[in-house]
C-alpha positions in Angstrom: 0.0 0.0 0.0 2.8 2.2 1.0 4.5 1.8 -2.6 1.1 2.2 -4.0 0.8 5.8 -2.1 4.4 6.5 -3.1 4.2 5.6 -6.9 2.1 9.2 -7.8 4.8 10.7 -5.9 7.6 9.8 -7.8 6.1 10.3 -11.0 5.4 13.8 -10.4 9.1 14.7 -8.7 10.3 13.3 -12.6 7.5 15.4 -14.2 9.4 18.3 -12.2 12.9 17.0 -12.4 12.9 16.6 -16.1 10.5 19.6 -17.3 13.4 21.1 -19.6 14.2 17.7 -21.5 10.2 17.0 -22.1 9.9 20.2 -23.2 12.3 20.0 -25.9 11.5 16.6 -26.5 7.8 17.2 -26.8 9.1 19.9 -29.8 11.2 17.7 -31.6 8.2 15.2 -31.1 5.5 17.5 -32.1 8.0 18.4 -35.2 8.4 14.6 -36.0 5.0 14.4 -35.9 3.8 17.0 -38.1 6.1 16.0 -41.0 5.2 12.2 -40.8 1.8 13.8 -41.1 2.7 16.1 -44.0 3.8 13.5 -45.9 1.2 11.3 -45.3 -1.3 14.1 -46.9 0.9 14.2 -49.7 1.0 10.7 -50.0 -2.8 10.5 -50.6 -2.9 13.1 -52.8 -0.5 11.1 -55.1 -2.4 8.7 -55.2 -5.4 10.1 -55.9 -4.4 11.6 -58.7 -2.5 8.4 -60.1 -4.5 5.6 -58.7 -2.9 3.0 -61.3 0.8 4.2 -60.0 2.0 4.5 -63.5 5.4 6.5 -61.9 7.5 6.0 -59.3 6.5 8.9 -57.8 2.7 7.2 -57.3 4.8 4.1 -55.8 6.2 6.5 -53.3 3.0 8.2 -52.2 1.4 4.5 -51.9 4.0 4.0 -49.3 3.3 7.2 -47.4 0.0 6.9 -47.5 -0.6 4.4 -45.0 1.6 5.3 -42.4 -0.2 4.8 -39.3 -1.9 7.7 -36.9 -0.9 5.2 -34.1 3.0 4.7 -35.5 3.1 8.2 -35.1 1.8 9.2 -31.6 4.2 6.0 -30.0 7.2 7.2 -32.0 6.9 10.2 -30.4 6.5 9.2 -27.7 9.7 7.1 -27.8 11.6 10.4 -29.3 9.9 12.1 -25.8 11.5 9.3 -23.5 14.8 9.3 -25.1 15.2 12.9 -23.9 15.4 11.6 -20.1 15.6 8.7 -18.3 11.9 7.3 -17.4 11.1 5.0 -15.0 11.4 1.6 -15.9 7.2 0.9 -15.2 7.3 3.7 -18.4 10.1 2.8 -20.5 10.1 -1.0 -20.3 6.3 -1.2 -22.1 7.2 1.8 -23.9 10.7 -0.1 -25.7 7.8 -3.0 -26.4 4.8 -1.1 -27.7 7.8 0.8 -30.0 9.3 -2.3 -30.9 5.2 -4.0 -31.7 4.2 -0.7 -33.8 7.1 -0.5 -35.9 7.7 -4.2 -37.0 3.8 -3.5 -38.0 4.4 -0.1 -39.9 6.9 -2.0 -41.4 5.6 -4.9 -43.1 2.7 -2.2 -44.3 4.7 -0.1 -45.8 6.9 -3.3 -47.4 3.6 -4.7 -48.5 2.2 -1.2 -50.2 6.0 -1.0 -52.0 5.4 -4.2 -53.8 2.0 -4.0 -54.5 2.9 -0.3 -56.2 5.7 -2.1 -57.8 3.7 -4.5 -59.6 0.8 -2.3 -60.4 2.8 -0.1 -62.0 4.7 -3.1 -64.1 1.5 -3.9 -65.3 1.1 -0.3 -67.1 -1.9 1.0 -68.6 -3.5 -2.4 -68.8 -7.0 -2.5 -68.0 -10.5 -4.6 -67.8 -9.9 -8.5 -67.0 -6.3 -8.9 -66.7 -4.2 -11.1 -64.7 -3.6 -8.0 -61.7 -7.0 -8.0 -61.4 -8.1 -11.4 -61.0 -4.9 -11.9 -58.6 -4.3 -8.8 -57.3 -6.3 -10.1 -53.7 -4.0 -13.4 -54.0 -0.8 -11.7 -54.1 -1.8 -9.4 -51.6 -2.9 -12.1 -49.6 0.6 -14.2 -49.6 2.4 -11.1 -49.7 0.9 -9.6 -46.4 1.5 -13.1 -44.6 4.4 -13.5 -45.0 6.1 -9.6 -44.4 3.8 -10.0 -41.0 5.1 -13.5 -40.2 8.4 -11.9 -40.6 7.3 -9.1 -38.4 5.8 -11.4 -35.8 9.2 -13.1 -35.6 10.9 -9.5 -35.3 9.1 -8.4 -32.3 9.1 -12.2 -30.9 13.0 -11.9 -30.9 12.9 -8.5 -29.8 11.1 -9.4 -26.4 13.5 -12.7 -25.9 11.6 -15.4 -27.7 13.5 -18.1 -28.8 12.0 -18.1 -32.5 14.4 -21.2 -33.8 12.1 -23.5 -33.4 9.2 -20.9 -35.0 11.7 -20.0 -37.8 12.4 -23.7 -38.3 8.1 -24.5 -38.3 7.4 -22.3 -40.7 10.2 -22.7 -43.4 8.7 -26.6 -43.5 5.3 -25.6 -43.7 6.4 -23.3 -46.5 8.6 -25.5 -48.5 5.1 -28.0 -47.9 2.9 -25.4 -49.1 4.8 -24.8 -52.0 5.4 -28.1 -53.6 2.0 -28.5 -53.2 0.8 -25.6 -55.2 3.8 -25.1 -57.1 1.7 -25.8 -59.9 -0.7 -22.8 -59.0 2.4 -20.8 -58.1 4.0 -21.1 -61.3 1.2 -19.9 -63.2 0.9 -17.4 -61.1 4.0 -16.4 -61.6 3.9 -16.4 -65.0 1.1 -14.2 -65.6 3.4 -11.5 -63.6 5.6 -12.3 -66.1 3.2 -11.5 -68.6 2.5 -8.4 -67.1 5.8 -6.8 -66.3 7.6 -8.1 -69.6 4.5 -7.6 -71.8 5.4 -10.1 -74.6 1.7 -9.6 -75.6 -1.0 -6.9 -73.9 -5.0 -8.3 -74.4 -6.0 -7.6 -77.7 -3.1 -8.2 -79.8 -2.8 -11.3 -82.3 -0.4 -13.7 -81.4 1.0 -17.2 -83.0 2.2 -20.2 -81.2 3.5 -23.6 -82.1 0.6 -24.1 -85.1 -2.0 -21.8 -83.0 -3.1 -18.2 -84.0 -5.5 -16.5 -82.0 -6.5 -13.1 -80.6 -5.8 -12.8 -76.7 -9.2 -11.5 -75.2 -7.9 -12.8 -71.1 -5.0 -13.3 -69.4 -5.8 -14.6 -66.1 -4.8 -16.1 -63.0 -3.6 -19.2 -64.4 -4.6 -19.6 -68.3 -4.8 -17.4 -70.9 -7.7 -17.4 -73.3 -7.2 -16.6 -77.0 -9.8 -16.3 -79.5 -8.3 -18.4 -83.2 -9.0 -17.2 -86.6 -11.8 -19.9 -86.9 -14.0 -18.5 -83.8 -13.1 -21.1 -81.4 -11.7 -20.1 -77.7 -7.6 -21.1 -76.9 -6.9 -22.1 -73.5 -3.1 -21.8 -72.6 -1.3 -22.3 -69.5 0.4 -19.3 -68.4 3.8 -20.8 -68.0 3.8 -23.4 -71.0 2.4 -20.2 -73.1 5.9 -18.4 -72.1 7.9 -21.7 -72.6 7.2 -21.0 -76.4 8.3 -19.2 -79.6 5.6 -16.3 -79.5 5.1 -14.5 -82.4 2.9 -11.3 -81.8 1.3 -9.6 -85.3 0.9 -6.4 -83.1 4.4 -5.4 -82.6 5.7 -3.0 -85.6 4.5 -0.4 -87.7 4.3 -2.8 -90.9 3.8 -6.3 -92.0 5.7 -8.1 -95.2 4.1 -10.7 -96.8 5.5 -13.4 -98.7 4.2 -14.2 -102.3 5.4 -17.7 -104.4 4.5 -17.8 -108.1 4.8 -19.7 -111.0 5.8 -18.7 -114.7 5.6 -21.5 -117.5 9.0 -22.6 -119.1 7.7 -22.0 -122.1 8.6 -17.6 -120.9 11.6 -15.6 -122.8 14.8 -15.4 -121.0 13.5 -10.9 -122.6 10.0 -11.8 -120.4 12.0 -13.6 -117.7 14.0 -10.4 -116.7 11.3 -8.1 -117.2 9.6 -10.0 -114.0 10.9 -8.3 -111.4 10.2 -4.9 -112.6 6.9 -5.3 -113.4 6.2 -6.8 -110.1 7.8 -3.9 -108.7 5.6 -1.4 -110.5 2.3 -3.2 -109.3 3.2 -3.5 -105.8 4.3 0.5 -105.5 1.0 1.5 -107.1 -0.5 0.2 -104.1 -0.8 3.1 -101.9 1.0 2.2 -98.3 2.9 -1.0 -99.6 6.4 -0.9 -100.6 8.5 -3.5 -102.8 11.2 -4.9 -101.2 12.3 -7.5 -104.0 11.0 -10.4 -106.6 13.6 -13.0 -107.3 13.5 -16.7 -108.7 13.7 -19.2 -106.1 13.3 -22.6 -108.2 13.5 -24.3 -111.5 10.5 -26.6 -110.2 9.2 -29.5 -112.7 6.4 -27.6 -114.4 7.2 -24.3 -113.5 9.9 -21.2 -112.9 9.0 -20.3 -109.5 9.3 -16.8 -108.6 9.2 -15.1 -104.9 8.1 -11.5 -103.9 8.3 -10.1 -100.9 6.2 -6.2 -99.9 5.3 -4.6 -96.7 2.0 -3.1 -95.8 2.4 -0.1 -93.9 -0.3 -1.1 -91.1 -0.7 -4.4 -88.7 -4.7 -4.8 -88.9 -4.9 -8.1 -90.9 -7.9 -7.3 -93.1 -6.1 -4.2 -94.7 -2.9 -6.5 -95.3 -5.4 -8.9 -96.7 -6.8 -6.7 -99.2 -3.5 -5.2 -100.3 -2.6 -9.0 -101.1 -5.7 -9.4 -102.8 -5.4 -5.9 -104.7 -1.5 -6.8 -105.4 -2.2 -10.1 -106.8 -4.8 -9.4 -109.3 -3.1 -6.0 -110.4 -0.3 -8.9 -111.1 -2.5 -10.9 -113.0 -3.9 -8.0 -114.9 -0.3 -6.7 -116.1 1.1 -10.2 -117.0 -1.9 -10.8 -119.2 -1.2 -7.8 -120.8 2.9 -8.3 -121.4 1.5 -12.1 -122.5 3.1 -13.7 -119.3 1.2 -17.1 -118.3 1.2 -18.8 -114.9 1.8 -22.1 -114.7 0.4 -25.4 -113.2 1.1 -28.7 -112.9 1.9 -30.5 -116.2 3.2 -33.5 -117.9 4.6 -33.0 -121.6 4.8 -36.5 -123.2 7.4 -37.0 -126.7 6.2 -38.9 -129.4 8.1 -40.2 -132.6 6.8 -40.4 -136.0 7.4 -44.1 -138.3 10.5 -42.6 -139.5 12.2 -42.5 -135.4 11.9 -38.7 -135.7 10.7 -36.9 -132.9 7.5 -34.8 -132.9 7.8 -32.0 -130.5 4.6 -31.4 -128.5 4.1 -27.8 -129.1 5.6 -25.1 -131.8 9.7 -24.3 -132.2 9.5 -20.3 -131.0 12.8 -20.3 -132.9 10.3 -21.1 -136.1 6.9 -19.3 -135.1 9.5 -16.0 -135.2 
């Protein structure tokens, strides 16, 4: 009872004893204070004006933003009591509510980093994409495990032996993730996706013998819609495990052209090829030439190759210029008396006399 009586006592002879050193503490407090809260406003205005965190700067204020009213009055606090020399009934829970608040403030503002981080990998994406179906998840395994690491920091902190805690929960991960490290990797992957943007929703991509229009990346598959109108379902990580080609990079798109000349053509003809395929291509506005060679001396044919590039990536306009190219091509090799060829067979016959009859007229003697 008597310590009980004496206990008010002794707080108030500190109070009096160390009235300078609170006073300046409670400033540099107060000062502390205010700027954590300054920043904090200025953290939510960042945010609110970038809410996708398209800069680092938006990354930043995500981080400031949640800083904690009740980090703030105990780390003042703390600042207050390391001015002077409290009594150990104040400092001891004071060193433990400091050391609980800020492993917490912590792992939030570790937690609000990466999630800024990857919102802002995944740009200007938006509608159904693979942050928004698993942007809970991620937040989810991220936030368990910065607190677990917290709840270890402030276990240690108080004299905890956390060994055998440590040693518990690195097993029960390592269980965890061989059990879903199929989940896991697709998860993964669609980060991946995301971050590295080998193909955004929308564009056109090809894979293995598969061509298809991505209208979802998700959580663990990615849906595609192919040229024929069916739906693609790809697994995120054996979609990135392959040779993706994706129609909607580049300004341009070449296209490939084989035809076939019959043998029967003037070496004069044969050389004037090139330059006629040349002139129909460039008077096709947006497509440019880039050659016209012979490839083969095939059984029935002389097999020609030209190569132009449309200057847009929307498939139906490099379709038409094909189309518009190719009969412009048949239109000026009717009139230059070029013929295409197709499969034929010739067959020699000889007359009584063992002479040969050719099939079709000498152009040495028709001249």
């Amino acid at each position: 009872m008597n310590e009980r009586i004496q206990w008010p006592a002794r707080i108030a002879a500190w109070f009096s004893q160390n009235a300078d050193k609170l006073a300046i503490g409670a400033i540099v407090a107060a000062v502390a204070v205010l700027v954590m809260l300054g920043l904090r406003m200025l953290g939510k205005r960042i945010v609110a004006s970038d809410p996708h965190c398209r800069t680092w700067r938006s990354v930043i204020g995500r981080v400031l933003a949640k800083t904690s009213i009740v980090f703030m009055v105990v780390l003042a606090l703390d600042v207050v009591a390391n001015y002077t020399v409290p009594p150990p009934k104040i400092a001891h829970p004071l060193d433990i509510a400091f050391t609980i608040v800020a492993a917490i403030q912590a792992a939030i503002w570790a937690r609000e980093l990466i999630m800024g981080i990857v919102t802002r990998g995944a740009g200007d994406e938006v509608g159904e994409t693979a942050l928004d179906n698993a942007r809970s998840v991620i937040r989810v395994l991220v936030s368990v495990a910065l607190f677990a690491i917290a709840v270890i920091v402030i276990l240690d902190n108080l004299g905890v032996n956390v060994t055998a805690l440590v040693a518990g929960l690195g097993i029960g991960g390592i269980a965890i993730g061989l059990a879903a490290q199929g989940i896991f990797s697709d998860l993964f992957a669609a980060l991946a996706i995301l971050l590295d943007k080998p193909f955004r929703r929308g564009d056109t991509i090809r894979y293995d013998d598969s061509t298809g229009t991505v209208e979802k990346i998700g959580m663990k598959t990615t849906r595609l819609r192919s040229l024929n109108g069916e739906g693609l379902v790809m697994s995120n990580k054996n979609l990135l495990d392959k040779e993706i080609h994706n129609f909607a990079e580049g300004l341009s798109r070449r296209t490939t052209f084989v035809f076939n000349i019959i043998y029967q053509t003037t070496p004069e003809l044969l050389e004037q090829i090139p330059e006629i395929v040349a002139g129909v291509v460039k008077s096709r506005s947006g497509c440019h030439f880039v050659r016209c060679d012979i490839v083969n001396l095939a059984a029935s044919s002389i097999d020609y190759e030209m190569i132009f590039e449309s200057a847009t990536v929307d498939a139906d306009m490099v379709g038409a210029d094909r189309t518009k190219i190719v009969i412009e091509l048949v239109r000026a090799f009717a009139l230059h008396g070029i013929e295409f060829a197709y499969p034929t067979q010739t067959t020699f016959t000889a007359a009584p006399d063992g002479k040969m009859i050719m099939p079709y007229a000498d152009p040495a003697k028709a001249r």
